[in-house]
Legacy VTK file of the C-alpha trace (Angstrom):
# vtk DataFile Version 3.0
C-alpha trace
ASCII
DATASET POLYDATA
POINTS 179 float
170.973 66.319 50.252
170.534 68.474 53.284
167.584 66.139 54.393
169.972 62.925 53.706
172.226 64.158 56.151
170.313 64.798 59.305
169.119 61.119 58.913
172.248 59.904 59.053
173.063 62.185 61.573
169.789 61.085 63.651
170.471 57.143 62.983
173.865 57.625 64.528
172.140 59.546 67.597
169.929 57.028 68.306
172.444 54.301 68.184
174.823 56.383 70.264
171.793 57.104 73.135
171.216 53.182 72.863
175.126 52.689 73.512
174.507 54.549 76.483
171.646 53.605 78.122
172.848 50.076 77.778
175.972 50.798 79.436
174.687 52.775 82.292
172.507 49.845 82.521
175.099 47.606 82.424
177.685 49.448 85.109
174.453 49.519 87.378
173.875 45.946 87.630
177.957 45.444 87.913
177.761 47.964 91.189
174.680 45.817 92.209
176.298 42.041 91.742
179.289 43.410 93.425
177.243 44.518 96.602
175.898 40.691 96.976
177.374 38.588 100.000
176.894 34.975 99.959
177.134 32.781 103.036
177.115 29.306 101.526
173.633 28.567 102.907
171.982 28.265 99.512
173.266 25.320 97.989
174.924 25.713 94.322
172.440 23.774 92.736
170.055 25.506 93.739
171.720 29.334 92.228
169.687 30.896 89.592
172.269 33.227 88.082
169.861 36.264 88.998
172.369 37.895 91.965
169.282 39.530 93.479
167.474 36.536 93.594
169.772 34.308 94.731
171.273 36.984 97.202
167.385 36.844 98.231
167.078 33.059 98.174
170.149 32.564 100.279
168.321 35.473 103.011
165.465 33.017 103.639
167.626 30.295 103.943
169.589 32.356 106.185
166.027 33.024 108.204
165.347 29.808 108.240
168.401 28.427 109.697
168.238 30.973 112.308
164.806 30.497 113.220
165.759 26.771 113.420
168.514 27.319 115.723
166.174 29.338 117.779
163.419 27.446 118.616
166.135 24.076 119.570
167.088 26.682 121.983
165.646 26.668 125.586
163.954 30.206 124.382
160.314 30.540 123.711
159.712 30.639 120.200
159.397 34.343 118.879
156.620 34.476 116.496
157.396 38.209 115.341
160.615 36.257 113.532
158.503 33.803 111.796
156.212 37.004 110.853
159.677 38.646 109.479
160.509 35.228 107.560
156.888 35.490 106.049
157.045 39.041 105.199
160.334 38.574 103.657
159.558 36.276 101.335
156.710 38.118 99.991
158.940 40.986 99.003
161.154 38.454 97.514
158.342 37.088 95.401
157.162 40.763 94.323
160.895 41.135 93.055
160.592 38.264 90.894
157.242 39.790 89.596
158.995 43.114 89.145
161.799 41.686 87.336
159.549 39.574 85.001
157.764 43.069 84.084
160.559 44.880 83.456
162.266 41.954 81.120
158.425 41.196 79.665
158.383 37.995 80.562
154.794 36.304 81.399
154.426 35.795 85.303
150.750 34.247 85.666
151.213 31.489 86.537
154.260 31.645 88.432
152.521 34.310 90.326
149.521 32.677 90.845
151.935 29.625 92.888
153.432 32.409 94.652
149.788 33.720 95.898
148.972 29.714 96.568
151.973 28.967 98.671
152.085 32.454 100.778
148.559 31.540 101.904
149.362 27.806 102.608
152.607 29.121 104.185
150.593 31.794 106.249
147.750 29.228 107.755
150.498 26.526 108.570
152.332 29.426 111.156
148.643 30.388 112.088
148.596 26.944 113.236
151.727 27.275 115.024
150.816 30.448 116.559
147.284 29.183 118.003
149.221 25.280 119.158
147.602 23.231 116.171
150.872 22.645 114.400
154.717 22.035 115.566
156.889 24.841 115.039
159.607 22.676 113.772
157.155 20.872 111.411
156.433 24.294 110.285
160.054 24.964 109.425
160.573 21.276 107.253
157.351 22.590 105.472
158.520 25.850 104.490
162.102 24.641 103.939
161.005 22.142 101.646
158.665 23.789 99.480
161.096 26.660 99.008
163.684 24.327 97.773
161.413 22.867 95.752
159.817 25.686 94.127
163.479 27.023 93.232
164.600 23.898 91.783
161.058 23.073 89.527
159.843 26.691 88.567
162.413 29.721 89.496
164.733 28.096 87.483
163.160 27.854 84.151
161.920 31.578 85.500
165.507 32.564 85.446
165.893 31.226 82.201
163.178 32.899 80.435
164.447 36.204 81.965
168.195 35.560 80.922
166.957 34.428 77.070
164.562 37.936 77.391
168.000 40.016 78.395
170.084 37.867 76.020
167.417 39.174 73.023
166.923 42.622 74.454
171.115 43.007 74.404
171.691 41.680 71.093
169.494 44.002 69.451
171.554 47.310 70.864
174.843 47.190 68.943
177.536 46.771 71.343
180.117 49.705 70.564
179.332 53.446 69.923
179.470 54.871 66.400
182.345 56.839 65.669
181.284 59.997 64.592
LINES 1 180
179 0 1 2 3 4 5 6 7 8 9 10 11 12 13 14 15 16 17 18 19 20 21 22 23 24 25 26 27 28 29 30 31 32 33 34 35 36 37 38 39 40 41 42 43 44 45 46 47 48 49 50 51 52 53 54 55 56 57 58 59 60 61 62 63 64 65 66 67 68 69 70 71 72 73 74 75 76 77 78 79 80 81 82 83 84 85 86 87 88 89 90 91 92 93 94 95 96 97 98 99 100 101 102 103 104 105 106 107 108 109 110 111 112 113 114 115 116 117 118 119 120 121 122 123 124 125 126 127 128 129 130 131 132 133 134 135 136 137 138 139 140 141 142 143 144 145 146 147 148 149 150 151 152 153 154 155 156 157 158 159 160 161 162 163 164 165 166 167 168 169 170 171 172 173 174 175 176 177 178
């Protein structure tokens, strides 16, 4: 009888700690959501509904835009900005392989187009930097295939990562047990 009771007892533990961690979990991402600033550069269609990625997306857009303005300008163009845009947007891919580890969601291939396209992206501003290729040709490149890429594969990545949540949340019951 004894032994009957500290099951019981243990069952309710665990779903209580459960309880818990999800809503930690869950207040967390609120806080983190409510941190994000849009500017209206990244176009609605082109939102994920992952608020660090599109808080991410719309920073490169935001890069981009600037470095456009920039180099219209009478101003030499600053390469150490283009280096920044670069650099930024492989930290934005390693989030998007983070977040696919932590949800368990396969990122091979989706990676492997993220290695591709860094190195294309990083040979086309080597070409700017040593005169082979037009700095604002550079920019329609970059601008093009990052629109692109969001719209045909970080979309159904999104989606795979929302169903993978959507699973993972439905399986932790969604009120404590009264005890």
């Amino acid at each position: 009888m004894l032994f009957e009771h500290e099951l019981i007892l243990l069952e309710l533990l665990t779903l209580f700690f459960l309880y818990c961690a999800k809503r930690i979990a869950d207040l967390f991402l609120e806080s983190l959501v409510m941190e994000i600033k849009y500017t209206g550069l990244l176009p609605e269609a082109l939102m994920i509904d992952l608020p660090e990625i599109d808080a991410q997306h719309e920073e490169i857009f935001q890069q981009v835009e600037s470095l456009k303005a920039a180099c219209f300008g009478s101003e030499p163009v600053c390469f150490s900005a283009f280096d920044s845009l670069l650099n930024y947007v492989e930290h934005h891919f390693a989030t998007e392989k983070r977040i696919a580890r932590e949800v368990g969601v396969d990122f091979l291939d989706h990676d492997a187009v993220h290695r591709e396209n860094l190195q294309s992206l990083r040979k086309a501003f080597d070409e700017v930097r040593n005169g082979a290729r037009d700095v604002h040709s550079f920019l329609r490149y970059a601008e093009y295939w990052f629109e692109r890429h969001i719209s045909e594969e970080d979309k159904s990545f999104a989606a795979s990562v929302r169903a993978r949540k959507a699973r993972f949340a439905s399986s932790i019951p969604s009120a404590a047990p009264t005890i």
